[in-house]
VOZATI-518670 format. One record per residue (C-alpha): x, y negated, z negated; residue in three letters. Coordinates in Angstrom, 3 decimals. Layout:
// residues N
((X,Y,Z),"ALA")
...
//
This chain:
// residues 178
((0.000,0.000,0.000),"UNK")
((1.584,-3.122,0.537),"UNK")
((1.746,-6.218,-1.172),"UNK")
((-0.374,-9.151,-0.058),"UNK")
((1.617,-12.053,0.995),"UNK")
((2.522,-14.847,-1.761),"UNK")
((0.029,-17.777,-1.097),"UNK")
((1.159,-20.788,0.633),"UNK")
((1.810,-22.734,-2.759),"UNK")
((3.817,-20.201,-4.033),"UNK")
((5.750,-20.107,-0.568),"UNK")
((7.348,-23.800,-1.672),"UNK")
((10.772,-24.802,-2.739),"UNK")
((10.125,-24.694,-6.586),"UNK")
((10.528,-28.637,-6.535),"UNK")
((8.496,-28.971,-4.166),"UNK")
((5.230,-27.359,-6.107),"UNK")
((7.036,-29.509,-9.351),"UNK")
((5.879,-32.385,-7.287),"UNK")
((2.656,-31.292,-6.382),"UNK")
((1.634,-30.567,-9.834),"UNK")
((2.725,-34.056,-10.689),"UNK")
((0.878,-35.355,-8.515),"UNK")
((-2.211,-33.137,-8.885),"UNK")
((-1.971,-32.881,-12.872),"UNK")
((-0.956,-36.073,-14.616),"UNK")
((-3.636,-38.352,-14.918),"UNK")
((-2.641,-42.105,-15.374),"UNK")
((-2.609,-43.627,-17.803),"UNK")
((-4.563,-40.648,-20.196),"UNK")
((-6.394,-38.165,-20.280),"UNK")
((-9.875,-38.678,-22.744),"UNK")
((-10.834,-35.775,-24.478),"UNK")
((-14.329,-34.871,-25.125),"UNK")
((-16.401,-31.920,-25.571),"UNK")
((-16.584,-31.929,-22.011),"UNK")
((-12.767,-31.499,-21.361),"UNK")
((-11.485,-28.661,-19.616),"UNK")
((-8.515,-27.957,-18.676),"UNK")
((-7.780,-28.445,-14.740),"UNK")
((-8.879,-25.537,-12.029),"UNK")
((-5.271,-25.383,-10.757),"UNK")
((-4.118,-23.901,-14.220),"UNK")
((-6.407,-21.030,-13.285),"UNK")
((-5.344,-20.364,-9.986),"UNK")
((-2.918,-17.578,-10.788),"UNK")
((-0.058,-16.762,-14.137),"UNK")
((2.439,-17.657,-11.706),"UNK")
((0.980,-21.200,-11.180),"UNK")
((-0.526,-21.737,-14.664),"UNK")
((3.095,-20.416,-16.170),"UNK")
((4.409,-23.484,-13.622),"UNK")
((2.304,-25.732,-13.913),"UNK")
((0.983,-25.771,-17.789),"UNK")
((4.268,-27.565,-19.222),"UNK")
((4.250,-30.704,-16.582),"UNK")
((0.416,-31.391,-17.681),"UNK")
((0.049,-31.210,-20.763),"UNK")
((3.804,-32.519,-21.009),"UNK")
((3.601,-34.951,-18.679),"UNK")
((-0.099,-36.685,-19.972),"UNK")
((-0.902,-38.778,-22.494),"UNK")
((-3.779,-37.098,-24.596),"UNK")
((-6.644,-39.399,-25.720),"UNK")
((-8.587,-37.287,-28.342),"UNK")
((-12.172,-39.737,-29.151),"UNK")
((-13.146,-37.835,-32.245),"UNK")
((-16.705,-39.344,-31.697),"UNK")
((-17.230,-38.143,-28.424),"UNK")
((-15.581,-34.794,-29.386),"UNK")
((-18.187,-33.644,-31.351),"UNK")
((-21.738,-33.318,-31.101),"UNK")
((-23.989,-35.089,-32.856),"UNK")
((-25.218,-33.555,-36.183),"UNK")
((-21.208,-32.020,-36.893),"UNK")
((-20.052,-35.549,-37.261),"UNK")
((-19.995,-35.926,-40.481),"UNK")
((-18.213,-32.009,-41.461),"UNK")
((-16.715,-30.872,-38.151),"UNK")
((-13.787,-33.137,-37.181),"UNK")
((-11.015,-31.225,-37.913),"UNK")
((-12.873,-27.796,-37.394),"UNK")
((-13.547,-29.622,-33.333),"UNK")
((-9.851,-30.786,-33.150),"UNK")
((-8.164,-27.215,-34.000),"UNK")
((-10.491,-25.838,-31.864),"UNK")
((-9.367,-27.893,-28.996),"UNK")
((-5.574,-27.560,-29.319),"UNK")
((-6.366,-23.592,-29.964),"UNK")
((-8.164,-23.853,-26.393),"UNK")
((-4.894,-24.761,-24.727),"UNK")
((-2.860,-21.742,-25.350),"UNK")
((0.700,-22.213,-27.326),"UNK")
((2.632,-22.740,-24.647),"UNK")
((0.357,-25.505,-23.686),"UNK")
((0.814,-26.962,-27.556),"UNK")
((4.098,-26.485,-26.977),"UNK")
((4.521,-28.801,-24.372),"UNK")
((2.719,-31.857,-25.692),"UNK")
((4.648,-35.091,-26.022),"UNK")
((1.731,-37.631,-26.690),"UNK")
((-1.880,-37.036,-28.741),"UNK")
((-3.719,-40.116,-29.932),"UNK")
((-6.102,-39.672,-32.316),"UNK")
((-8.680,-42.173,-31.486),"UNK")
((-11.352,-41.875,-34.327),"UNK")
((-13.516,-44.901,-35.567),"UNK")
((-13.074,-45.199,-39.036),"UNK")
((-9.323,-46.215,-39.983),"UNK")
((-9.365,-49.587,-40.301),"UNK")
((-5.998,-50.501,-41.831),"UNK")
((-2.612,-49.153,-41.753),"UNK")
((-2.744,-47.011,-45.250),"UNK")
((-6.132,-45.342,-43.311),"UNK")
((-4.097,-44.422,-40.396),"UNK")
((-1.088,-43.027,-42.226),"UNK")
((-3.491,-40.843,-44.690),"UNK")
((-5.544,-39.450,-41.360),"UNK")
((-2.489,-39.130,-39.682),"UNK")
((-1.230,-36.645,-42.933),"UNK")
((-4.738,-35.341,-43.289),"UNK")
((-4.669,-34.451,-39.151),"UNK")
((-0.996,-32.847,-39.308),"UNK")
((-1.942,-30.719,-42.371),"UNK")
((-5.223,-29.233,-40.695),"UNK")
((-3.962,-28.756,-37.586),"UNK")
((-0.816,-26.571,-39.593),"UNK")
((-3.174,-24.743,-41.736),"UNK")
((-5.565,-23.435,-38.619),"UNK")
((-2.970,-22.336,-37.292),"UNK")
((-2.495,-24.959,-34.493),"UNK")
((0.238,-26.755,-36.031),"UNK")
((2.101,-29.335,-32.743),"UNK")
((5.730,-30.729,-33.019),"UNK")
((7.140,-33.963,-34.756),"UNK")
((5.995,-37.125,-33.004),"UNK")
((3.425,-36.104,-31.056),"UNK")
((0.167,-36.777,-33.335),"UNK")
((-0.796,-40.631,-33.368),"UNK")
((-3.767,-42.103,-35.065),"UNK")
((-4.865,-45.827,-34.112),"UNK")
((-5.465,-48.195,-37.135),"UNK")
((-8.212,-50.761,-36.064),"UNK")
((-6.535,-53.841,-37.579),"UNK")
((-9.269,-56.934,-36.653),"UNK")
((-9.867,-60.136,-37.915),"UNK")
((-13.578,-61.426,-37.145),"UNK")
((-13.785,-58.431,-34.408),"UNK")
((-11.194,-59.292,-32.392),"UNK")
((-8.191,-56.923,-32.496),"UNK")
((-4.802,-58.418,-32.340),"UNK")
((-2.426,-55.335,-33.455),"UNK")
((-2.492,-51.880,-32.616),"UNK")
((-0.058,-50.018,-34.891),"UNK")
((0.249,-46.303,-34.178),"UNK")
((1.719,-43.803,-37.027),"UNK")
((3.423,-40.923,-35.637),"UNK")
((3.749,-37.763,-37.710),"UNK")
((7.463,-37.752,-36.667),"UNK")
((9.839,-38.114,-40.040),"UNK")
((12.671,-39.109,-38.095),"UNK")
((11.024,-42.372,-36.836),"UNK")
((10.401,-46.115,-37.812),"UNK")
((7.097,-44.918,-39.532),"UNK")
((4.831,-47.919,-37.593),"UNK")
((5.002,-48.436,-33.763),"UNK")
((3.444,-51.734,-32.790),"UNK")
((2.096,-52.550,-30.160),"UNK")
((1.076,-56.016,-29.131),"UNK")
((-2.670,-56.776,-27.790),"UNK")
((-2.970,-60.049,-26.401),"UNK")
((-6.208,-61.313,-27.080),"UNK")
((-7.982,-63.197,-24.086),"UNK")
((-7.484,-67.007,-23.343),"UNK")
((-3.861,-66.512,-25.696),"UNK")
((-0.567,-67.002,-24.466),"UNK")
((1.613,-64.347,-23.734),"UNK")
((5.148,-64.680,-25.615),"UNK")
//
């Protein structure tokens, strides 16, 4: 019996298909996750492909997790991190493996203390259900406004290794940019 032929993908220069799953897989500037996300089709096509292929996108993407959208309705208030483990469970170790960049994006923390204790709270779930990711790649947003209008974004990274807060500057509209 013989084999059938490798399809024409799989016929590329290896850099070649890199390229292509660049191109096909990272999704500027992030990918939102909701409890509609699925991973993309290519990563089913075959184990040679998804073996290829799995590292550049979820290495490659930014991950935007909206906690609110996440979860249905009546879980809010008990399943966060039951919905969280159960999406970075969904994506296979190697896949958790390969993540760079998660952002937390969940409505409540308001200040920078907020962030920092979700941040811990996030990292400790996600270790205890088993689902555990590498230093640096959990952030959680802190929300810091003054009369609704948000001026700073500072992002906590569970990395021990870094300057704990990561600013970034928001310009507000009709302010000058420094």
């Amino acid at each position: 019996m013989e084999d059938a032929p490798a399809p024409p993908l799989l016929r590329l220069p290896p850099e070649l298909r890199n390229a292509i799953y660049s191109y096909v897989l990272v999704d500027p500037p992030e990918v939102l996750v909701t409890n509609h996300w699925r991973p993309p089709a290519l990563l089913s096509m075959s184990k040679q492909v998804r073996r290829e292929a799995l590292k550049i996108y979820f290495a490659e993407n930014i991950f935007r997790i909206d906690m609110y959208a996440l979860i249905p309705g009546p879980l809010r208030e008990t399943g966060y991190m039951s919905a969280l483990a159960r999406w970075f469970r969904a994506m296979s170790t190697p896949g958790r493996d390969a993540l760079k960049t998660v952002h937390i994006d969940d409505i409540f923390y308001r200040t920078q203390d907020e962030a920092k204790e979700a941040l811990l709270y996030y990292t400790k779930g996600l270790a205890e259900a088993g689902c555990g990711v590498a230093d640096g790649v959990l952030f959680v947003e802190a929300r810091i406004s003054d009369f609704e209008v948000s001026v700073d974004k500072p992002f906590w990274t569970n990395n021990p290794t870094s300057d704990f807060a990561r600013v970034k500057q928001q310009h507000v509209q009709g302010m000058k940019k420094s």
